[in-house]
PDB file with one MODEL, atoms N, CA, C and O in Angstrom:
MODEL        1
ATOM      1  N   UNK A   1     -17.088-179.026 -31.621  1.00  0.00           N
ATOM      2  CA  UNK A   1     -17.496-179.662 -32.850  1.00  0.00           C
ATOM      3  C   UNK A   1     -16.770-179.066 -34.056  1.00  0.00           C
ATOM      4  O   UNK A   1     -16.698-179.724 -35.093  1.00  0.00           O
ATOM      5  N   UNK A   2     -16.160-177.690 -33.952  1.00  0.00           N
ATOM      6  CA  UNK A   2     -15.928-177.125 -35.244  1.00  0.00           C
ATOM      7  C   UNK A   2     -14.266-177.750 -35.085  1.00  0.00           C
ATOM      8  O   UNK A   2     -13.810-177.789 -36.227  1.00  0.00           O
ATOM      9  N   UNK A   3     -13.533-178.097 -34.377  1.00  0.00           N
ATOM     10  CA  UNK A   3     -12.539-178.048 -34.235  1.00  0.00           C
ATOM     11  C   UNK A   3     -12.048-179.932 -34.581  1.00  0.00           C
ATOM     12  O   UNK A   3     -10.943-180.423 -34.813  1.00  0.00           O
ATOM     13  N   UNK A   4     -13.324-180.524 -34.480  1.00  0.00           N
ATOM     14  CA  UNK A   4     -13.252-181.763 -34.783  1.00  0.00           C
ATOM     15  C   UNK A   4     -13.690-182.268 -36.402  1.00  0.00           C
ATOM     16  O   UNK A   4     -13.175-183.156 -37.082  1.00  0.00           O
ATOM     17  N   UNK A   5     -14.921-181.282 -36.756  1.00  0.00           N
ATOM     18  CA  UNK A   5     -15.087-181.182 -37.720  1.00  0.00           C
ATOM     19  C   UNK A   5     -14.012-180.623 -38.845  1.00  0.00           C
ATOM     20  O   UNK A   5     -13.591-181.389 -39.711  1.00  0.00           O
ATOM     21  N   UNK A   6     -13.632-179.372 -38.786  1.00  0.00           N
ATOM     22  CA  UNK A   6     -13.043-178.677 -39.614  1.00  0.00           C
ATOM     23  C   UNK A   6     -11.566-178.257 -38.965  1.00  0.00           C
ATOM     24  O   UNK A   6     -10.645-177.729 -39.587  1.00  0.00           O
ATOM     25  N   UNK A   7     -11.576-178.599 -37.656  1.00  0.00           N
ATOM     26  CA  UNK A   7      -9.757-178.508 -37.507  1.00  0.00           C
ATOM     27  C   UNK A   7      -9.710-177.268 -37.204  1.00  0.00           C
ATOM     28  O   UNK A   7      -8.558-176.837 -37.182  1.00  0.00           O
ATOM     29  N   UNK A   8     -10.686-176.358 -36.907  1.00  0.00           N
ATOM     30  CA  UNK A   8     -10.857-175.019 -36.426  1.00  0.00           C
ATOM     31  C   UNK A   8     -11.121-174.792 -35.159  1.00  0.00           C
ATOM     32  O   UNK A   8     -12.245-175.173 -34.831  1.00  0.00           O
ATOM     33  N   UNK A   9     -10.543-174.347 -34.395  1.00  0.00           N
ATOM     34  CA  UNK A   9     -10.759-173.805 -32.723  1.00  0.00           C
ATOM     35  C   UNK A   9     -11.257-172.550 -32.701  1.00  0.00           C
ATOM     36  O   UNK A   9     -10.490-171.650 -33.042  1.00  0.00           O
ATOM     37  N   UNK A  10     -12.272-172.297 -32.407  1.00  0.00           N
ATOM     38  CA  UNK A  10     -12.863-171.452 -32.132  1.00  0.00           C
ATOM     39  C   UNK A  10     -12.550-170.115 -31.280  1.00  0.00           C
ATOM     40  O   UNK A  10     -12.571-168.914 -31.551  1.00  0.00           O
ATOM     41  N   UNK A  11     -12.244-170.885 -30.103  1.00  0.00           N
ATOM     42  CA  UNK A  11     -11.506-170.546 -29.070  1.00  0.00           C
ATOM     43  C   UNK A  11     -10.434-169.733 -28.792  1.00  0.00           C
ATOM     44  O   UNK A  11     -10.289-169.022 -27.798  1.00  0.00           O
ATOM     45  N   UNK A  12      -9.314-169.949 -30.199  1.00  0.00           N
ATOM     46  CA  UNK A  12      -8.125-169.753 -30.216  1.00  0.00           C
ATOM     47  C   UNK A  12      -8.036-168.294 -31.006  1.00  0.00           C
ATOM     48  O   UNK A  12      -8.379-168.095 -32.171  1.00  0.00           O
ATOM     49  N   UNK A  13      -7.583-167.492 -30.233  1.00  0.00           N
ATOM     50  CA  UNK A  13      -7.464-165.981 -31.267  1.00  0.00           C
ATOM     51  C   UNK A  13      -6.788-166.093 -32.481  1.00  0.00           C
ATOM     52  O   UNK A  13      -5.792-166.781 -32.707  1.00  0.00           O
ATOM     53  N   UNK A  14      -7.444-165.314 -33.302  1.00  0.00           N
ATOM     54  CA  UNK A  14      -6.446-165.645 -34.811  1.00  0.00           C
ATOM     55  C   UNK A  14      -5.429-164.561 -34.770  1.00  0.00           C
ATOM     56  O   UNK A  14      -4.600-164.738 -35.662  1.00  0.00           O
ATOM     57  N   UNK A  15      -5.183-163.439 -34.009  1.00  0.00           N
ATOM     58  CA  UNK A  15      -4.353-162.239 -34.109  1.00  0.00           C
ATOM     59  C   UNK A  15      -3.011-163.046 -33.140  1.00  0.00           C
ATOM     60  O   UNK A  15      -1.891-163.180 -33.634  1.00  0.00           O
ATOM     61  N   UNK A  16      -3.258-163.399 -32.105  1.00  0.00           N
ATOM     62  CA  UNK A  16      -2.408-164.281 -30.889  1.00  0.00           C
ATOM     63  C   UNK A  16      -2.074-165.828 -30.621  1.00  0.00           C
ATOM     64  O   UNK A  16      -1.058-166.506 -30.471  1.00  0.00           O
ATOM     65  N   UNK A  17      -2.836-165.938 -30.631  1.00  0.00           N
ATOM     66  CA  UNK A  17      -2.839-167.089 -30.913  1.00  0.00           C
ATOM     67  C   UNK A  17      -3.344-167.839 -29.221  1.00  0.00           C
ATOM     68  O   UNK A  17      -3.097-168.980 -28.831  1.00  0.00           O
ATOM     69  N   UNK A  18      -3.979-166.912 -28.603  1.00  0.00           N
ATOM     70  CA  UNK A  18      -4.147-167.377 -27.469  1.00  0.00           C
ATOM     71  C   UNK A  18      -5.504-167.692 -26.914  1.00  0.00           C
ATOM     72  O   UNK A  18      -6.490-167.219 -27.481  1.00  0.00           O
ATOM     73  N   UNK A  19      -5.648-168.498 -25.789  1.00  0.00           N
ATOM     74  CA  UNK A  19      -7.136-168.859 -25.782  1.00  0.00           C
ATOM     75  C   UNK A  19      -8.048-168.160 -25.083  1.00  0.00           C
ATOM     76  O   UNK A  19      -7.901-167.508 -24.049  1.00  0.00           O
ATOM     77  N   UNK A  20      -8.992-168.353 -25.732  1.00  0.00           N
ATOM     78  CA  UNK A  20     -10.421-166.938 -25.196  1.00  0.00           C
ATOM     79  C   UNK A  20     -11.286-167.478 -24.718  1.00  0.00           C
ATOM     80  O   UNK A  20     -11.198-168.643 -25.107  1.00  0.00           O
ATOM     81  N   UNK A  21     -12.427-167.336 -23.851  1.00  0.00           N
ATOM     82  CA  UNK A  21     -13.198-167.745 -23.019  1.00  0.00           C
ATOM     83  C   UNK A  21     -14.663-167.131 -23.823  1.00  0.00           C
ATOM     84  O   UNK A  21     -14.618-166.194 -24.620  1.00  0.00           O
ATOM     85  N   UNK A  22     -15.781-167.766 -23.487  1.00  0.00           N
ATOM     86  CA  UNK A  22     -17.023-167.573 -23.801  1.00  0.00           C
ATOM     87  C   UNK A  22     -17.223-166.665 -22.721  1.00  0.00           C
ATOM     88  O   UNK A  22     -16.731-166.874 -21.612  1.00  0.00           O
ATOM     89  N   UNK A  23     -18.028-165.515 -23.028  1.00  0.00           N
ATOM     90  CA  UNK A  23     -18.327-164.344 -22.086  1.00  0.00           C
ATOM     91  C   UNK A  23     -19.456-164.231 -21.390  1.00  0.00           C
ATOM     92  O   UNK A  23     -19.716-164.042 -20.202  1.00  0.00           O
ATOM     93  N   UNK A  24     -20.389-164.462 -22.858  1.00  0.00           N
ATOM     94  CA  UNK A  24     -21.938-164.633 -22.453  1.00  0.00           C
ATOM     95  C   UNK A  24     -22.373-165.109 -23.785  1.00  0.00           C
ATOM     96  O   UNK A  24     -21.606-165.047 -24.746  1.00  0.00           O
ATOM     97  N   UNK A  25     -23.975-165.741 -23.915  1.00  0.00           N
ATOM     98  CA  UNK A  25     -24.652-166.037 -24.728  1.00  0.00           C
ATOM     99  C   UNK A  25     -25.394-165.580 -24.500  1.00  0.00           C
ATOM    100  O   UNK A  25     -25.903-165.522 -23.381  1.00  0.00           O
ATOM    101  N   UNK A  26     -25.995-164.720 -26.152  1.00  0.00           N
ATOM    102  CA  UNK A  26     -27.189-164.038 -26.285  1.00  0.00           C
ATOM    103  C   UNK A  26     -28.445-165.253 -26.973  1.00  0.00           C
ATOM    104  O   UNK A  26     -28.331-166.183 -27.772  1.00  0.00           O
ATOM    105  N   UNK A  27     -29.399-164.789 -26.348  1.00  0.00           N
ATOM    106  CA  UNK A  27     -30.284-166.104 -26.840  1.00  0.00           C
ATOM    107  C   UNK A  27     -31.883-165.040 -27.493  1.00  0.00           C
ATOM    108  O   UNK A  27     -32.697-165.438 -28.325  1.00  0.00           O
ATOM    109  N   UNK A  28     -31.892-163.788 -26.833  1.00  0.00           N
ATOM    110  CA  UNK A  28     -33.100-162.931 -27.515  1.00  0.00           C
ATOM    111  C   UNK A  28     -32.495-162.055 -28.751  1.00  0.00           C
ATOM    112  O   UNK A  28     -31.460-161.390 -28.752  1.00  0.00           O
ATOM    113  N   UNK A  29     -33.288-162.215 -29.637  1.00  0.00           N
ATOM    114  CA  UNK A  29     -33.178-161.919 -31.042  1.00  0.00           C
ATOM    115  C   UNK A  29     -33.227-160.445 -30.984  1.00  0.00           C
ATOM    116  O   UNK A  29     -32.273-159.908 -31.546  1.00  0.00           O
ATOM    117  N   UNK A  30     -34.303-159.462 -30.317  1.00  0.00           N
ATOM    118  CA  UNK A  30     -34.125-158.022 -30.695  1.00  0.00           C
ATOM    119  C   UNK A  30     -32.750-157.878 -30.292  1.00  0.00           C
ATOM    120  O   UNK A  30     -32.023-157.395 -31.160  1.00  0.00           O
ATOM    121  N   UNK A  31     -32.087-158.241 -28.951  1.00  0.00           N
ATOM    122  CA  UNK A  31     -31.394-158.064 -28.321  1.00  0.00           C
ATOM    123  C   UNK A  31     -29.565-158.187 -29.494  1.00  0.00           C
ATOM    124  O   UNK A  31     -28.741-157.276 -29.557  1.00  0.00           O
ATOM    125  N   UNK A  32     -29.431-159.808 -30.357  1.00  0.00           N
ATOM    126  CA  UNK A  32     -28.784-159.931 -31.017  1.00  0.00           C
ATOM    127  C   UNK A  32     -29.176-158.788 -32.504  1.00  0.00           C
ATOM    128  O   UNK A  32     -28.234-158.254 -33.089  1.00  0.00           O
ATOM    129  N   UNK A  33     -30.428-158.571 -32.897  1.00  0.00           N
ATOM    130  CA  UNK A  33     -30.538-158.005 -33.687  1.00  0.00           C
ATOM    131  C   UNK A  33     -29.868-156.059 -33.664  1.00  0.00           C
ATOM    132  O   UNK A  33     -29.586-155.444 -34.693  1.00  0.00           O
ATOM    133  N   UNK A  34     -29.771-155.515 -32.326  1.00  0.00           N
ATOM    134  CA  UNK A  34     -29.551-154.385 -31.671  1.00  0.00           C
ATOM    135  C   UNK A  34     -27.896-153.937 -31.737  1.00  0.00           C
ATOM    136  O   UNK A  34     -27.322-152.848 -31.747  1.00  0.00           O
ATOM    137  N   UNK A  35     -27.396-155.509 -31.780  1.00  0.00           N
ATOM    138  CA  UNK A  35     -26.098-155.340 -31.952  1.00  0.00           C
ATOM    139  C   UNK A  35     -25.735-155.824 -33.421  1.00  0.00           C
ATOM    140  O   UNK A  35     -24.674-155.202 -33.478  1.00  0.00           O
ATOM    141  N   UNK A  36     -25.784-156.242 -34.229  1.00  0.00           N
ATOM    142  CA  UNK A  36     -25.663-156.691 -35.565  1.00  0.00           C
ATOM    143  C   UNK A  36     -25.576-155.715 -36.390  1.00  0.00           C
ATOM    144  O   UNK A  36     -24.601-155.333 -37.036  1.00  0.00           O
ATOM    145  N   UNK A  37     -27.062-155.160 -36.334  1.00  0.00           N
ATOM    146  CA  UNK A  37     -27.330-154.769 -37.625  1.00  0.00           C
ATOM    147  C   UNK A  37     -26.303-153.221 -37.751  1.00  0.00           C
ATOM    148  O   UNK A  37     -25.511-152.961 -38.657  1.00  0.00           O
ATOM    149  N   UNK A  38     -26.634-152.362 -36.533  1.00  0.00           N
ATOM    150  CA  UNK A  38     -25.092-151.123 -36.534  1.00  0.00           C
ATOM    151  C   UNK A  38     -23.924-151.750 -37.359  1.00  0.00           C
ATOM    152  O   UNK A  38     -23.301-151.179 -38.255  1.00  0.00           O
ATOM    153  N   UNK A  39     -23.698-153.263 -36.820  1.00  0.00           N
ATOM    154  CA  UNK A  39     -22.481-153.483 -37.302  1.00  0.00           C
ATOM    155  C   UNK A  39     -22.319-154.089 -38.840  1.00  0.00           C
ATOM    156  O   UNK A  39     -21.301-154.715 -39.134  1.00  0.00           O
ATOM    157  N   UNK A  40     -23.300-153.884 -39.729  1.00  0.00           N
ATOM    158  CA  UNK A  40     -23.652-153.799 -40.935  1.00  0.00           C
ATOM    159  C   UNK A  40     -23.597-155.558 -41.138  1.00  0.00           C
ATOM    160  O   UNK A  40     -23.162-156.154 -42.123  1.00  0.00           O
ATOM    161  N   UNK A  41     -24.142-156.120 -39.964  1.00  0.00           N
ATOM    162  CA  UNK A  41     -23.973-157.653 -40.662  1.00  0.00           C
ATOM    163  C   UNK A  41     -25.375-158.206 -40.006  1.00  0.00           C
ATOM    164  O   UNK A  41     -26.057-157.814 -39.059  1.00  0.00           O
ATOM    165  N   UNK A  42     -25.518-159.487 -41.101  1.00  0.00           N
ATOM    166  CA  UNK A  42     -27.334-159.321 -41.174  1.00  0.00           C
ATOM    167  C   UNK A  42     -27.723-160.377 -39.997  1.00  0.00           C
ATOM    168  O   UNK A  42     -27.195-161.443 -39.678  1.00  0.00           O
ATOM    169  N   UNK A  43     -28.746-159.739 -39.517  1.00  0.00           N
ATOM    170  CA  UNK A  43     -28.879-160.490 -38.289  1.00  0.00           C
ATOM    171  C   UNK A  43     -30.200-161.557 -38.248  1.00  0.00           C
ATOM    172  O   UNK A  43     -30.752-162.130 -37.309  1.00  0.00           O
ATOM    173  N   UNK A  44     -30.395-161.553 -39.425  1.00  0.00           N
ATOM    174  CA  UNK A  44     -31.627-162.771 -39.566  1.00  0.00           C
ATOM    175  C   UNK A  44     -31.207-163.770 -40.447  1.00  0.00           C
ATOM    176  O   UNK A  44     -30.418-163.433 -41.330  1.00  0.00           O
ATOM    177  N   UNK A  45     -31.574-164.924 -40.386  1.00  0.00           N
ATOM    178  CA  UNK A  45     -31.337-166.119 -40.675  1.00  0.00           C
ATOM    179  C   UNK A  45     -31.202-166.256 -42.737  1.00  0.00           C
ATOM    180  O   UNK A  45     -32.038-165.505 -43.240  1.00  0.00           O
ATOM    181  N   UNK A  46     -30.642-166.767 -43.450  1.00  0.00           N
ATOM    182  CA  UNK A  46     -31.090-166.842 -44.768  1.00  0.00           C
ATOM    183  C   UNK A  46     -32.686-167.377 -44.957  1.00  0.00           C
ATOM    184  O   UNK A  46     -33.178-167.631 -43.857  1.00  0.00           O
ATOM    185  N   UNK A  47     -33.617-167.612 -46.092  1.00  0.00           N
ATOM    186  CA  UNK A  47     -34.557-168.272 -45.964  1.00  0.00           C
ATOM    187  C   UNK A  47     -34.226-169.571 -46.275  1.00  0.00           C
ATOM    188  O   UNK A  47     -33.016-169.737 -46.123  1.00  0.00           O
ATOM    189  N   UNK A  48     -34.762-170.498 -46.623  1.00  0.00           N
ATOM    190  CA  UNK A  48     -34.742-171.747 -46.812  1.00  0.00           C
ATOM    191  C   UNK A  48     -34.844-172.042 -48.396  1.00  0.00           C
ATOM    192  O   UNK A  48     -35.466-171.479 -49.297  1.00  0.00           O
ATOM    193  N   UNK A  49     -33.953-173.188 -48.365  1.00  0.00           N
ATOM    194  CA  UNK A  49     -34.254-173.378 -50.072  1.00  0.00           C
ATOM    195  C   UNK A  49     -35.740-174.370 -50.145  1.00  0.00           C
ATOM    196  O   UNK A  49     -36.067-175.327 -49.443  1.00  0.00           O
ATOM    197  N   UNK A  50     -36.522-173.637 -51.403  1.00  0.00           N
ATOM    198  CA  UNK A  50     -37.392-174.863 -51.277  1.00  0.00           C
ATOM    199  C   UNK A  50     -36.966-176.407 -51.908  1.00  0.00           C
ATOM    200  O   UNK A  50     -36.157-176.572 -52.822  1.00  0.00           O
ATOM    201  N   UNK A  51     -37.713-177.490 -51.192  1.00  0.00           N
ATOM    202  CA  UNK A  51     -37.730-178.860 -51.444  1.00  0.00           C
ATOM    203  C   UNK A  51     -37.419-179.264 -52.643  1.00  0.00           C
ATOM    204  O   UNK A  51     -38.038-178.837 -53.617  1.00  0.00           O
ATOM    205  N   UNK A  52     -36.175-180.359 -52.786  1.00  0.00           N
ATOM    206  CA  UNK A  52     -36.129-180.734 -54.187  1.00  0.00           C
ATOM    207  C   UNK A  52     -36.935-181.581 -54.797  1.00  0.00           C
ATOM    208  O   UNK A  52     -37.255-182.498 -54.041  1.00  0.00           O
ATOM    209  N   UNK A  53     -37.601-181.690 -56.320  1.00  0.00           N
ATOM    210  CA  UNK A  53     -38.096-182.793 -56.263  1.00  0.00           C
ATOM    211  C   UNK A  53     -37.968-184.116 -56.002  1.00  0.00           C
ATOM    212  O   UNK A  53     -37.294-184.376 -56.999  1.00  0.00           O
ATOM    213  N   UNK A  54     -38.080-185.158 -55.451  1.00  0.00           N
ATOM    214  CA  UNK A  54     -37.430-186.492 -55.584  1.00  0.00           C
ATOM    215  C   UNK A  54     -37.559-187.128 -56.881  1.00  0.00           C
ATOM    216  O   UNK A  54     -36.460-187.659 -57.040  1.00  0.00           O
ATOM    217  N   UNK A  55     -38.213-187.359 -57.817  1.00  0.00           N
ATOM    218  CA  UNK A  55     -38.341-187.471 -58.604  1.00  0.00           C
ATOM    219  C   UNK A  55     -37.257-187.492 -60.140  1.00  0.00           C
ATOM    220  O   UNK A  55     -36.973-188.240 -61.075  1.00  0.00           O
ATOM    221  N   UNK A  56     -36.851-185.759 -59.462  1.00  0.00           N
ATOM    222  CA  UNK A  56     -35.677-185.469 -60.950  1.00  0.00           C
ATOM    223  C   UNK A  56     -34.245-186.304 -60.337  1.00  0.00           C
ATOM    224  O   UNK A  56     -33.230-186.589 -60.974  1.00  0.00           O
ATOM    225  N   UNK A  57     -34.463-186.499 -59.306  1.00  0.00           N
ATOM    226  CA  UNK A  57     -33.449-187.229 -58.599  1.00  0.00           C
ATOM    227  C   UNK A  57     -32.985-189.072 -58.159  1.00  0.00           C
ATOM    228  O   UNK A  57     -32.212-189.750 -57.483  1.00  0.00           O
ATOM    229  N   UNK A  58     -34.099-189.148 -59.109  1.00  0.00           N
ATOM    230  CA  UNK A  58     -34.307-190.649 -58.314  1.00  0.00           C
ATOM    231  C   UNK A  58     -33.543-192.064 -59.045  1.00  0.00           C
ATOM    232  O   UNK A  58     -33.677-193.274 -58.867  1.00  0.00           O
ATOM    233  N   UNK A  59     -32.782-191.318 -59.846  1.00  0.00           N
ATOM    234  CA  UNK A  59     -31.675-192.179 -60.556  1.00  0.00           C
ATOM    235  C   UNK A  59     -30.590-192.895 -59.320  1.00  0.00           C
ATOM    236  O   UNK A  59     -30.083-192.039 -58.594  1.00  0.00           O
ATOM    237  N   UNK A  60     -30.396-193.593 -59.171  1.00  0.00           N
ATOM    238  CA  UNK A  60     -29.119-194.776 -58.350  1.00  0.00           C
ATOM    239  C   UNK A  60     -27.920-194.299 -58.719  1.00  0.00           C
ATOM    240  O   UNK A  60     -27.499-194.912 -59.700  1.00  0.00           O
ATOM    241  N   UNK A  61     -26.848-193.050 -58.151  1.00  0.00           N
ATOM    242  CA  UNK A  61     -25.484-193.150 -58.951  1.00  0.00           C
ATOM    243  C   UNK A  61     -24.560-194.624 -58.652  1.00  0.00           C
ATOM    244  O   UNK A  61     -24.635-195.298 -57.625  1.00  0.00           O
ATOM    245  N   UNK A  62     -23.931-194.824 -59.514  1.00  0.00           N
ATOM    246  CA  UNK A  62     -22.752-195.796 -59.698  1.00  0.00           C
ATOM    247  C   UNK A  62     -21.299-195.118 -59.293  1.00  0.00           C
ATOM    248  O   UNK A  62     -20.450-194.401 -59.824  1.00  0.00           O
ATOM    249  N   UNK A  63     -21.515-195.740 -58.105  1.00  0.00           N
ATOM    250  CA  UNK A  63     -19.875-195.471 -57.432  1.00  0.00           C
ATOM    251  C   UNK A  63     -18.208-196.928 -58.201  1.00  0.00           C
ATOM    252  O   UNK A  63     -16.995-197.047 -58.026  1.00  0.00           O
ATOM    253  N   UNK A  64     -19.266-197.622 -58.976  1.00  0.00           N
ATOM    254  CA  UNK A  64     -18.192-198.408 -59.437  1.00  0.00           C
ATOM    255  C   UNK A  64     -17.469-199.165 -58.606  1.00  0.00           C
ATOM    256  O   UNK A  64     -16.284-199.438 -58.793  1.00  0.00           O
ATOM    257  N   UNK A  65     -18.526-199.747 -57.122  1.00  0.00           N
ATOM    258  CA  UNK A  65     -18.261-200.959 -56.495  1.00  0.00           C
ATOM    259  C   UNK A  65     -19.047-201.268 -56.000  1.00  0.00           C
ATOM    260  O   UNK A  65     -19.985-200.539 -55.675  1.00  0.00           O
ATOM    261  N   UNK A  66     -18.916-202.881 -55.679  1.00  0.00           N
ATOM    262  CA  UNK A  66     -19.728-203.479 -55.078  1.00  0.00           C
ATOM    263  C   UNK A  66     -20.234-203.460 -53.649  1.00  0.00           C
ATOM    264  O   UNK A  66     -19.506-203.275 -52.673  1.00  0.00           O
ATOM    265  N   UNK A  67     -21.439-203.650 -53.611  1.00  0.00           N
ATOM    266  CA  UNK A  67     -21.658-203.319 -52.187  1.00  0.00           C
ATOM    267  C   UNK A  67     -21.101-205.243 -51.287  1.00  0.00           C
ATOM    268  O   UNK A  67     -21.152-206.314 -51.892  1.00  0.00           O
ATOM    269  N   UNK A  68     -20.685-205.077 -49.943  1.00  0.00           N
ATOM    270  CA  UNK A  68     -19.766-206.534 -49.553  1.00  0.00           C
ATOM    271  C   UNK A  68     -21.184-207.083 -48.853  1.00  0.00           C
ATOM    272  O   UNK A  68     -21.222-208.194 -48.324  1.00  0.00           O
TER     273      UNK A  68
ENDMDL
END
């Protein structure tokens, strides 16, 4: 998806340029958290923004064509 989306391969080493294989997936959180955080990068999710109003929003923009 990222590579279709954004033209980015995941896959592909950025030092080599050669292709890398998925090793394993971690799916338990202490477990991802155990390795992260040593490595000074944050291992919990951002929070969420709260809900916008609909309201301050509820103006129609004008794209300056017609719909066919």
């Amino acid at each position: 998806m990222m590579k279709r989306t954004w033209g980015f391969d995941v896959l592909r080493c950025p030092s080599c340029s050669r292709r890398m294989r998925v090793l394993a997936t971690l799916l338990e959180p202490t477990v991802v958290r155990k390795i992260l955080e040593p490595l000074g990068v944050r291992a919990s999710p951002l929070p969420r923004a709260p809900p916008r109003d609909p309201e301050a929003h509820a103006e129609q923009a004008d794209f300056d064509f017609e719909a066919a």
